[in-house]
C-alpha positions as CSV (number, residue, x, y, z in Angstrom):
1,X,152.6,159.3,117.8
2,X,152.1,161.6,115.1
3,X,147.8,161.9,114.3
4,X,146.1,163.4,112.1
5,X,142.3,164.0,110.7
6,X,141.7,162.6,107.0
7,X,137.8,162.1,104.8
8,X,137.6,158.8,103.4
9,X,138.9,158.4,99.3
10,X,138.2,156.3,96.6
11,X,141.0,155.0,95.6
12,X,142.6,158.4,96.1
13,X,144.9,160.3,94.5
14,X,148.8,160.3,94.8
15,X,149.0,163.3,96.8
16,X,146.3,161.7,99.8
17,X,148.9,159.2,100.0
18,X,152.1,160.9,100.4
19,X,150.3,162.7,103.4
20,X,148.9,159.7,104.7
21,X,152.6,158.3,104.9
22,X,153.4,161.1,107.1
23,X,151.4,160.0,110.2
24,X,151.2,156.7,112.1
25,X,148.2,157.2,113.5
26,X,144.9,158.2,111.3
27,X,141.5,159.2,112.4
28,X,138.7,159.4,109.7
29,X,135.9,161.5,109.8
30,X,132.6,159.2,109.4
31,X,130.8,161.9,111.0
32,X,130.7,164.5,108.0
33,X,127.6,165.3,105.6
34,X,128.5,163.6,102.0
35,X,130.1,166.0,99.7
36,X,129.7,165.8,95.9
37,X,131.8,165.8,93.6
38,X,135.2,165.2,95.6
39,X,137.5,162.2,96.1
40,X,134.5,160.3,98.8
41,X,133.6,158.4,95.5
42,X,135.2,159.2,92.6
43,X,139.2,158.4,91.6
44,X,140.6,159.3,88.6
45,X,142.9,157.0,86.7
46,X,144.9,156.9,83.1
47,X,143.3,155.9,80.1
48,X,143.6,155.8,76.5
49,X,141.8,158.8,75.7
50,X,143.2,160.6,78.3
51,X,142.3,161.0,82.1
52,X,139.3,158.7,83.2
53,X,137.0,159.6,86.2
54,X,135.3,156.3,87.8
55,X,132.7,157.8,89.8
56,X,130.3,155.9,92.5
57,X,126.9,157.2,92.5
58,X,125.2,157.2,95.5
59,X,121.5,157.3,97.1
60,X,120.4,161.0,97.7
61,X,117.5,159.7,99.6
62,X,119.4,158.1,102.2
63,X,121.3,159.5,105.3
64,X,123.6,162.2,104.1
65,X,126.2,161.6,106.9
66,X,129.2,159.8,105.2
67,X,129.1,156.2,107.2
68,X,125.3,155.7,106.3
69,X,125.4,156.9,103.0
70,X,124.5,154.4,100.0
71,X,125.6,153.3,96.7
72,X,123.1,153.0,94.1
73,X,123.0,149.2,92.8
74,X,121.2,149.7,89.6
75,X,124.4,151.5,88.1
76,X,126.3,147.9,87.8
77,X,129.1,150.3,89.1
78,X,131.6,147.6,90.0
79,X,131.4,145.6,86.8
80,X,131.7,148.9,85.0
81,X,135.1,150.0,87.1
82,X,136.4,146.3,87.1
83,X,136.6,146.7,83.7
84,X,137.7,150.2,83.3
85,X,140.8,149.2,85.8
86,X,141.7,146.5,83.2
87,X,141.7,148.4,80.0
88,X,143.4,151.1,82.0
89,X,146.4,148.8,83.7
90,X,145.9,145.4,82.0
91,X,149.2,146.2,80.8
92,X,150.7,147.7,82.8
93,X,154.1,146.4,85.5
94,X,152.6,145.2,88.6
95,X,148.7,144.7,87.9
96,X,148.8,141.5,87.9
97,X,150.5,141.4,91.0
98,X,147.1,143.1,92.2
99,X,144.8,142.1,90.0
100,X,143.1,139.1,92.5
101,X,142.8,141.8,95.2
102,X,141.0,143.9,93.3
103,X,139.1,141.5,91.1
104,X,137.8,140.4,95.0
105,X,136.8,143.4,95.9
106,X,134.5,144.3,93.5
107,X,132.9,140.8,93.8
108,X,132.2,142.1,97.1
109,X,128.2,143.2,97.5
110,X,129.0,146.2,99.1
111,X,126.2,148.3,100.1
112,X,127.7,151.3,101.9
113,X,130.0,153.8,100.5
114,X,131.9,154.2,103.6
115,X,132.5,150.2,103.8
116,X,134.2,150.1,100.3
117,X,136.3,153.0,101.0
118,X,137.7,151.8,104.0
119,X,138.1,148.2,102.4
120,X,140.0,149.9,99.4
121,X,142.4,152.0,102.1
122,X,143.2,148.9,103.8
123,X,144.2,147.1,100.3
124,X,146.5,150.3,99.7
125,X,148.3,149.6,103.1
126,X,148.8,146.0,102.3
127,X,150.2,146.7,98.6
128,X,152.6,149.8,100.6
129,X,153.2,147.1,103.4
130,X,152.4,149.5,106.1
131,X,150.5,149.6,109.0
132,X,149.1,153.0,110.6
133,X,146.0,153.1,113.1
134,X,143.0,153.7,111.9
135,X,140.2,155.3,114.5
136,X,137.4,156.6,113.1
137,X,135.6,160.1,114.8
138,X,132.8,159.2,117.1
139,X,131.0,163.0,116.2
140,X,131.0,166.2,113.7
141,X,133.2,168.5,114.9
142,X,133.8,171.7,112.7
143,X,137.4,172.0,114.3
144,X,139.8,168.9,116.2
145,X,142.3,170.0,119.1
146,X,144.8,167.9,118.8
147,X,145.3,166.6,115.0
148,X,146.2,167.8,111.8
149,X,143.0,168.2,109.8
150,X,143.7,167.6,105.9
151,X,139.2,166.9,105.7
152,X,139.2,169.4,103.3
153,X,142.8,169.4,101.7
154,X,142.5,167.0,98.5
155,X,139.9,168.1,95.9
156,X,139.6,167.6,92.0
157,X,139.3,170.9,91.3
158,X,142.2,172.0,94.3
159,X,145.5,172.5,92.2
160,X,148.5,171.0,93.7
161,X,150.9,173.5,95.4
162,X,153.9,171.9,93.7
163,X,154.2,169.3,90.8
164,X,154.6,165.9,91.2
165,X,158.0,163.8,90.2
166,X,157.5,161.9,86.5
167,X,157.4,158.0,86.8
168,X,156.3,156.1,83.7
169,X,152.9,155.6,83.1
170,X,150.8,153.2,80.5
171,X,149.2,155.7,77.9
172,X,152.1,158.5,78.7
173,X,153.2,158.5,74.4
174,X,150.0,159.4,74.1
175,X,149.0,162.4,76.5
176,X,152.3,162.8,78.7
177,X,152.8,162.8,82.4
178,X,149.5,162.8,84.3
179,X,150.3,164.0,87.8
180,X,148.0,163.2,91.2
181,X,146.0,160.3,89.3
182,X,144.4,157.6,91.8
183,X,146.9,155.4,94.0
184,X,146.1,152.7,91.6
185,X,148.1,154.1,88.7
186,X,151.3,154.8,91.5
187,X,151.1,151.5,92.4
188,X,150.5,149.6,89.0
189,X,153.6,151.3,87.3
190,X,155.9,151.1,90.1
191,X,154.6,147.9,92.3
192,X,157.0,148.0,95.6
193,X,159.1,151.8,94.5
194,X,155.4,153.4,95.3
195,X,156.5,153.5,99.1
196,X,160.1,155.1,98.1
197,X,157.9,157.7,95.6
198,X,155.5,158.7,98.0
199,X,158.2,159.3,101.0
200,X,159.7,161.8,98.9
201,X,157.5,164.3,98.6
């Protein structure tokens, strides 16, 4: 069984994905210190002005480590990305054959960051129809014997090493092809082909 070490995503991107098909057995790190600005709570997905970051702000007073750490409620942040996702895909193939997950989900008083990331990975594995374990790491450890690490291998700012296949997207006549967007925008275009798109690269 093939393992390997993975942070925890927000809805991430296309390229998180494609390695995450690549292992049937997945271990995230719930150990680590939160790091800003990077995929633990922010996605990026296609709008009409462009690309649109949805980001999840979080409580700097509490715990740093990434299972404790909080979202901060007074942002109305799942209204707000409810929303976003509608304008964004409303129109879009397959959102509707989503739309009641996701609408449930972010009904869903979640308090922890780490609980709504793992809820929004499992959503991804039922819309891929696949079914990896999922450990989580029981400590920090700066290096793991025995597993591929990829903790630190998807960042906003980290360009991709090669460029991503075209599929159509929503708001493409307006601003092109927009590569490595969030798993949502995969999904919503191409519904069940996702799996097929993500196994080739």
């Amino acid at each position: 069984m093939k393992a390997a070490l993975f942070s925890i995503t927000y809805w991430g991107p296309t390229s998180y994905f494609a390695r995450v098909l690549q292992y049937d057995h997945l271990v995230l790190e719930a150990k680590e210190s939160f790091i800003k600005q990077t995929y633990r709570n922010r996605t990026y997905v296609d709008g009409p002005n462009g690309a649109l970051m949805l980001n999840l702000s979080v409580n700097h007073q509490s715990s740093r480590q990434i299972d404790l750490i909080t979202l901060n409620q007074s942002e109305n942040w799942a209204q707000k990305h409810w929303q976003a996702l509608q304008t964004s895909y409303g129109s879009s193939p397959f959102f509707d054959a989503i739309s009641a997950d996701l609408e449930a989900l972010y009904q869903k008083p979640y308090q922890r960051l780490w609980d709504l990331n793992i809820e929004t990975l499992h959503l991804v594995f039922k819309w891929l129809r696949i079914q990896p374990q999922l450990t989580y790491s029981e400590d920090w450890q700066a290096e793991r014997s025995g597993l591929d690490d990829f903790r630190n291998e998807f960042h906003p700012k980290k360009k991709l090493v090669k460029s991503l296949p075209y599929y159509p997207q929503v708001f493409e006549h307006k601003g092109g092809f927009k590569e490595n967007l969030s798993i949502l925008d995969l999904i919503c275009n191409e519904g069940p082909a996702a799996f097929d798109y993500l196994k080739q690269l």
